[in-house]
C-alpha positions in Angstrom: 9.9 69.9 228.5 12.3 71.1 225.6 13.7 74.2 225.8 14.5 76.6 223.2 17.0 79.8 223.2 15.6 82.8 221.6 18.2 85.4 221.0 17.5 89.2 220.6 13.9 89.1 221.6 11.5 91.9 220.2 8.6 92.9 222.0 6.5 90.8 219.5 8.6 87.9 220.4 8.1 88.4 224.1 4.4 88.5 223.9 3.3 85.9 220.9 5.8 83.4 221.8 4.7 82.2 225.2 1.3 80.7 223.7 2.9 79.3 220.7 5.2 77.4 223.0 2.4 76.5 225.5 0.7 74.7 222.7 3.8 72.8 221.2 4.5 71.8 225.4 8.1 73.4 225.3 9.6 76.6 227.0 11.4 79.8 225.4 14.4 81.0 226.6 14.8 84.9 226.2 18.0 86.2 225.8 18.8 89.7 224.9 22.4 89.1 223.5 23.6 92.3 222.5 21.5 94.7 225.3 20.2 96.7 221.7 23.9 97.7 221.2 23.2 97.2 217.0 19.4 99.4 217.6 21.6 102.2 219.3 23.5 102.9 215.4 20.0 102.6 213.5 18.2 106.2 215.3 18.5 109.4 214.1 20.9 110.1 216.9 23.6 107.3 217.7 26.0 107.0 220.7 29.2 106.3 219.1 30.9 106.6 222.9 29.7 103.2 223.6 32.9 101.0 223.6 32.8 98.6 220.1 31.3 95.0 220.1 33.1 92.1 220.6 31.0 89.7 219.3 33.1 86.7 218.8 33.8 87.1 222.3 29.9 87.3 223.1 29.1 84.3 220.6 31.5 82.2 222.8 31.0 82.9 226.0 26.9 82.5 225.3 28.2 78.7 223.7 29.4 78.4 227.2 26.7 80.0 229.2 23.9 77.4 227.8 26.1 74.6 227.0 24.9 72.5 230.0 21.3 74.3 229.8 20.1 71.0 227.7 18.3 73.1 225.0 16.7 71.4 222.0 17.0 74.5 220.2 18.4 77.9 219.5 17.0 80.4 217.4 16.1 83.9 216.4 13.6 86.5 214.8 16.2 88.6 214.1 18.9 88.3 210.8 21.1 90.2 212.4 23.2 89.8 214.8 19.8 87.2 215.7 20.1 84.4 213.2 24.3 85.2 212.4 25.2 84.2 216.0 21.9 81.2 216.8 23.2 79.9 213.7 27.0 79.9 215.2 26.0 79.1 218.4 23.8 75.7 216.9 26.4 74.2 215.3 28.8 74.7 218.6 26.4 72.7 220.9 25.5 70.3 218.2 21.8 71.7 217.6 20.0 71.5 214.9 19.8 74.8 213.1 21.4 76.2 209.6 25.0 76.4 208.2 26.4 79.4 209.6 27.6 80.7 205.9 24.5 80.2 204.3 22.9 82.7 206.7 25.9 84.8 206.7 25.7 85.0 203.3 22.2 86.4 202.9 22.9 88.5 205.2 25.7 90.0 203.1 23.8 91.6 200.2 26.8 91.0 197.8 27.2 87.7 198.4 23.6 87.3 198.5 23.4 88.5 194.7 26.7 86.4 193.4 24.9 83.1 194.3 21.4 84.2 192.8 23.6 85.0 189.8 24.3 81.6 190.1 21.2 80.2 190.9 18.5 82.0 189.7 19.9 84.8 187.0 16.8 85.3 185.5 15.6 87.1 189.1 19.3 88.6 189.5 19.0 92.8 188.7 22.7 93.6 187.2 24.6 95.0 190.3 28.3 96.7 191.2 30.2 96.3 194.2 31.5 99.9 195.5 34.1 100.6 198.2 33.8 103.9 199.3 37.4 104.0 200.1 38.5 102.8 196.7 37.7 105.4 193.9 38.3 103.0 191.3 35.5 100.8 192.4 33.2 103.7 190.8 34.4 102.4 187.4 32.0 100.3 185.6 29.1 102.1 187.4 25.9 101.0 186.1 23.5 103.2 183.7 20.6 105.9 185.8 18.4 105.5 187.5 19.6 103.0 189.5 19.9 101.9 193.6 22.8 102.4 195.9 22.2 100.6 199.1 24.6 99.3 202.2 26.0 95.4 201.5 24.9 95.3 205.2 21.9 97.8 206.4 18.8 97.2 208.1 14.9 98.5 207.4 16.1 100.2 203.9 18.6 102.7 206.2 20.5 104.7 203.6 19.2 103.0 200.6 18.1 105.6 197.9 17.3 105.7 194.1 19.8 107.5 192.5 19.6 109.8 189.1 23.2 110.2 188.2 26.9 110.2 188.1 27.2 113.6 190.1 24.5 112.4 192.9 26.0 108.4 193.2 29.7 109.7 194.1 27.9 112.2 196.9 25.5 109.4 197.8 28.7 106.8 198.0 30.4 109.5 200.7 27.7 108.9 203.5 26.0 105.8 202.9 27.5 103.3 204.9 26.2 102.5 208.5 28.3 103.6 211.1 31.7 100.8 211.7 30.6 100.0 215.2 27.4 98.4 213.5 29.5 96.7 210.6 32.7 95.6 211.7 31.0 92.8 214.2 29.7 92.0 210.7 33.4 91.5 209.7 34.5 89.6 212.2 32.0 86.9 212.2 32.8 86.7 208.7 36.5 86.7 209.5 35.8 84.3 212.1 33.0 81.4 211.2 33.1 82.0 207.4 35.1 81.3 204.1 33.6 84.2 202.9 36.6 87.0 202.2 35.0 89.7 200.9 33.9 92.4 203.7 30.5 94.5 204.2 32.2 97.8 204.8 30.7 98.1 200.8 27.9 99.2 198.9 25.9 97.6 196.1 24.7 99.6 193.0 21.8 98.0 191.3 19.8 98.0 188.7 16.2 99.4 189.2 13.5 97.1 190.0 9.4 97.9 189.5 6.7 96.5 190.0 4.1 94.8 192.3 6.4 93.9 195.5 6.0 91.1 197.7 7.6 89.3 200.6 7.6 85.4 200.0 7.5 83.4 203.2 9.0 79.8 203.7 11.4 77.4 205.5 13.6 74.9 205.0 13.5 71.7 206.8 15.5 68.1 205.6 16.8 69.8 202.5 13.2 70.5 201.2 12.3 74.0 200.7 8.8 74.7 201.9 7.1 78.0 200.9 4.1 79.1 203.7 2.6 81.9 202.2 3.2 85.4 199.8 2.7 88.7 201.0 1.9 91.8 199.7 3.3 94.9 200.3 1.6 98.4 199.9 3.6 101.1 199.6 3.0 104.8 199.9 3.0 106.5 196.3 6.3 107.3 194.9 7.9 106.8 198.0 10.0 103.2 199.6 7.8 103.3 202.2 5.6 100.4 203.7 1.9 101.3 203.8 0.4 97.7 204.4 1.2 94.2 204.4 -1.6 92.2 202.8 -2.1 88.4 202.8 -2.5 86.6 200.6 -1.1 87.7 197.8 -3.1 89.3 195.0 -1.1 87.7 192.0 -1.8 85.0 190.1 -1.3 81.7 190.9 1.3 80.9 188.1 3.6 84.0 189.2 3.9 82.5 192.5 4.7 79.5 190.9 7.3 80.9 189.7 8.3 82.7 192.3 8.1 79.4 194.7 10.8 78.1 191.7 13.2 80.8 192.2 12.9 80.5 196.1 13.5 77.0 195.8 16.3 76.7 193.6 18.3 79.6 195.4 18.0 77.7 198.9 18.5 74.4 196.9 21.7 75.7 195.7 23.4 77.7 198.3 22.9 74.4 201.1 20.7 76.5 202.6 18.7 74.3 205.4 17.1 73.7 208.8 15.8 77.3 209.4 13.3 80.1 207.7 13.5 82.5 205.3 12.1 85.7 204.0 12.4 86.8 200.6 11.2 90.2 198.9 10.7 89.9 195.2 9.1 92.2 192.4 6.8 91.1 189.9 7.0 93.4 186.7 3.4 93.2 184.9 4.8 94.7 181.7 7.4 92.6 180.9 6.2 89.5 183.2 9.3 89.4 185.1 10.2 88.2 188.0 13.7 90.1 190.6 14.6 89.6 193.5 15.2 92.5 196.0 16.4 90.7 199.2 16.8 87.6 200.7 16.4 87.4 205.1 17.4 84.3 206.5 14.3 85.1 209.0 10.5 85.4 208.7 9.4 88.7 208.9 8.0 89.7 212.5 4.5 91.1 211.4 3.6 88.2 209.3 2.9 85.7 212.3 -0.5 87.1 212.8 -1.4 87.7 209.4 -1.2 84.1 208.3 -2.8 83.2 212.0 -5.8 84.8 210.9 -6.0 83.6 207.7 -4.8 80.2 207.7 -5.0 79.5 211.3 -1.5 78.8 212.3 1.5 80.9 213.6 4.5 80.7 211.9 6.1 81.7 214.8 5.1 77.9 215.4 6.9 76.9 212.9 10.1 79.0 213.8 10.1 76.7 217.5 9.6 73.3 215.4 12.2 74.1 212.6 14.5 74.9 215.9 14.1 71.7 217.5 14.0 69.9 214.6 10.8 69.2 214.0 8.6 68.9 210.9 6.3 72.0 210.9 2.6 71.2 210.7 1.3 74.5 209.0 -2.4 75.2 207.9 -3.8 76.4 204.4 -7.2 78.9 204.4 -8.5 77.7 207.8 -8.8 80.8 209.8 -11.6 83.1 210.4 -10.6 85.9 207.8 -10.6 85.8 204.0 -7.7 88.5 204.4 -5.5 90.2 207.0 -3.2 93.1 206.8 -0.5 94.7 208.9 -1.3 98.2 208.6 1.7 101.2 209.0 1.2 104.0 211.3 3.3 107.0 209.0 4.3 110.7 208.4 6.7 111.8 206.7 7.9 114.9 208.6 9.8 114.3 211.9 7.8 114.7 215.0 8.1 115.0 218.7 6.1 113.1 220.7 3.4 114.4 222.9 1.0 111.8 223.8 -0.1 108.4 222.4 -2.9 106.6 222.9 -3.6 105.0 226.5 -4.5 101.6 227.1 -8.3 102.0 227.7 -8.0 103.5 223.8 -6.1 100.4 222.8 -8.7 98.0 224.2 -11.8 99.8 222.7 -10.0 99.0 219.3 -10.0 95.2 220.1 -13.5 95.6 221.9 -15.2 96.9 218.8 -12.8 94.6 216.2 -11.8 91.3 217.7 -8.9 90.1 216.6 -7.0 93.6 215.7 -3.4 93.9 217.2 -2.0 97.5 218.3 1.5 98.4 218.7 2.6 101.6 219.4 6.4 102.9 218.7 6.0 106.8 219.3 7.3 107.4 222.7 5.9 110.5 224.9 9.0 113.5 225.4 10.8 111.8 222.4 10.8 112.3 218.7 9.9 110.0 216.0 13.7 109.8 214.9 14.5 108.9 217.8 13.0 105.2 216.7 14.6 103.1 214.9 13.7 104.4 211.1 13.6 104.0 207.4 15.1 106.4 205.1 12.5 109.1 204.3 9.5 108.1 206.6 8.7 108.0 210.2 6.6 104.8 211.6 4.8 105.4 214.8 2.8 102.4 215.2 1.0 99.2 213.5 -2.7 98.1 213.5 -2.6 94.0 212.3 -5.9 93.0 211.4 -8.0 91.0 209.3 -11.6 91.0 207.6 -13.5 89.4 204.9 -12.3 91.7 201.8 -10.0 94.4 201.3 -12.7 96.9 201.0 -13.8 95.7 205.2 -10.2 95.7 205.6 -9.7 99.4 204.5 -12.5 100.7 206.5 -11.1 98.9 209.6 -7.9 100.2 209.3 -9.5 104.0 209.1 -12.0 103.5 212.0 -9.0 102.2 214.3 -7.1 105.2 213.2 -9.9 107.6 214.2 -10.2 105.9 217.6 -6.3 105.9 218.4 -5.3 109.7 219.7 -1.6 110.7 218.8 -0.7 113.8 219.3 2.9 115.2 217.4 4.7 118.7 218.3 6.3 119.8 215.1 9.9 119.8 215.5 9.8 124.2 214.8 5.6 124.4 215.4 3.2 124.1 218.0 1.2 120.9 219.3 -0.5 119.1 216.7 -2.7 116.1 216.8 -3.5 112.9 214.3 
């Protein structure tokens, strides 16, 4: 039977993967790599006691913990520090798997945008590099409104639209990650890369609007293979997820286009033998196409939205692609028309009193087969306390699917009257959603 390593494991990993694997007769390998050290910087209240990372050290001496293991594959869900080491840790024990700079480098948001400058400038926003230790990087700055994010971040943390001058060089103070969650950043670049330039940066951009989406794919024997194109709901005004909807509601010649730009960007950089994620806006106006990010990874709550729509996992296709296999993916041959990965949300920091119990969990999937719960609130803690976006506070998902959007809608409202949060404002008294 063929084994495959899985590093950083999320819960979703560790209880869709064992099925998938059943079915393609090979075993997964969990290993937790960094024990959550990276997760312990992204809450609202990080331990900066804990002694730094060495992660070159822990990238070698996992090479030398599995190298006589006899794995066919190694592997992650994760960009980061997932995919960054499985990628390094491949090409030590002679694995199939993806150059290690061409996932380092979509990892490293400025690098990312030189080579779509490159390779696809007509989805490239204009964007400055800023080094908050280097005032003089603040020259050139680009005109308002415009986005300052971290050149290395994770789930949108301290990325912000920003309105002027005066708010950018306050913005530009505090908007780095801490440098126990970068500089093990740096020194995989240092170490495994050619790459000089390092993350302890910020990118300014250009706006982008839109309709947003998150384009799905691999690549596999240099040809780039695109699985599916998600939608993504937001709450009004705000950068915050409401839903992910699949398929896509755009037409079929945007993601044309949009499968163009994916495939010349992965074409370009050498980009091969693993999956990728890539967020893009489509601009109705002016019939334009950017690009927001590129993830060398699929995105974790997409697995069983294509499942039950199409009727394959792509986490299936994340164990073939590992061993080197040709995925065998499925068009329209689930049971739902569409399916939707629905965001538990409030924006007002909680604490948590109670969360739903199991037998509330399974009356959801008793009365709507087919619908996932996950719950991220924990009881005695607050909502801050998880790992979070900028503005917004997620305290569960309901993935589900159904024969509209309409049926998909009243789902999603039924579940939530059926799953019993309750929240103690952080100055109030008990409350309940």
């Amino acid at each position: 039977m063929k084994r495959v390593l899985l590093l950083s494991p999320t819960s979703r990993e560790r209880k869709n993967l064992p099925s998938v694997a059943e079915q393609l007769g090979c075993e997964v390998i969990y290993d937790d790599f960094d024990e959550d050290y990276f997760d312990n910087f992204l809450g609202e209240n990080p331990n900066f006691k804990v002694a730094p990372l060495n992660i070159v050290e822990l990238i070698e001496s996992t090479v030398n913990k599995y190298k006589n293991s006899n794995l066919a594959g190694v592997t992650s869900a994760v960009g980061y520090p997932g995919m960054s080491a499985s990628s390094i840790i491949a090409k030590k024990l002679d694995l199939p798997g993806p150059s290690p700079e061409a996932i380092i480098l979509c990892e490293h948001k400025y690098y990312s945008r030189l080579y779509q400058k490159q390779f696809v400038p007509e989805a490239t926003p204009d964007f400055h590099l800023i080094d908050p230790r280097d005032s003089a990087t603040l020259n050139g700055i680009i005109d308002f409104p415009s986005f300052l994010k971290p050149v290395k971040s994770c789930m949108s943390k301290n990325a912000n639209i920003v309105f002027d001058e005066k708010q950018l060089r306050e913005l530009v103070k505090t908007s780095l990650l801490p440098d126990q969650f970068i500089d093990p950043f740096n020194d995989i670049l240092r170490s495994y890369t050619h790459l000089q330039q390092h993350a302890t940066c910020l990118l300014q951009e250009a706006l982008l609007q839109g309709v947003q989406v998150s384009l799905e794919g691999y690549v596999f024997d240099k040809q780039v293979h695109v699985m599916g194109v998600v939608d993504a709901v937001m709450f009004p005004g705000t950068l915050s997820f409401k839903r992910w909807q699949y398929p896509s509601r755009l037409k079929q010649d945007v993601l044309n286009r949009m499968r163009d730009i994916a495939t010349r960007f992965f074409t370009g950089i050498g980009y091969d033998n693993a999956l990728f994620n890539m967020e893009l806006f489509y601009d109705i106006e002016t019939d334009s196409i950017g690009i927001i990010e590129i993830n060398p990874k699929i995105a974790s709550q997409f697995p069983k939205l294509f499942e039950k729509v199409d009727g394959f996992s792509t986490y299936k296709t994340l164990l073939e692609v590992a061993m080197g296999q040709e995925p065998n993916t499925l068009h329209r041959k689930g049971k739902y028309a569409v399916s939707a990965s629905c965001v538990l949300r409030i924006f007002e920091d909680q604490k948590v009193h109670a969360v739903p119990d199991e037998k509330q969990i399974n009356s959801v999937a008793e009365k709507f087969p087919d619908t996932q719960v996950q719950i991220y609130a924990r009881p005695g803690k607050k909502l801050s306390d998880e790992v979070q976006d900028a503005i917004s506070f997620r305290y569960g998902l309901i993935d589900l699917g159904a024969q509209s959007e309409s049926e998909l809608e009243e789902k999603f409202e039924a579940c939530k009257q059926m799953l019993k949060f309750h929240f103690e404002p952080i100055e109030s008294k008990v409350g309940s959603l």
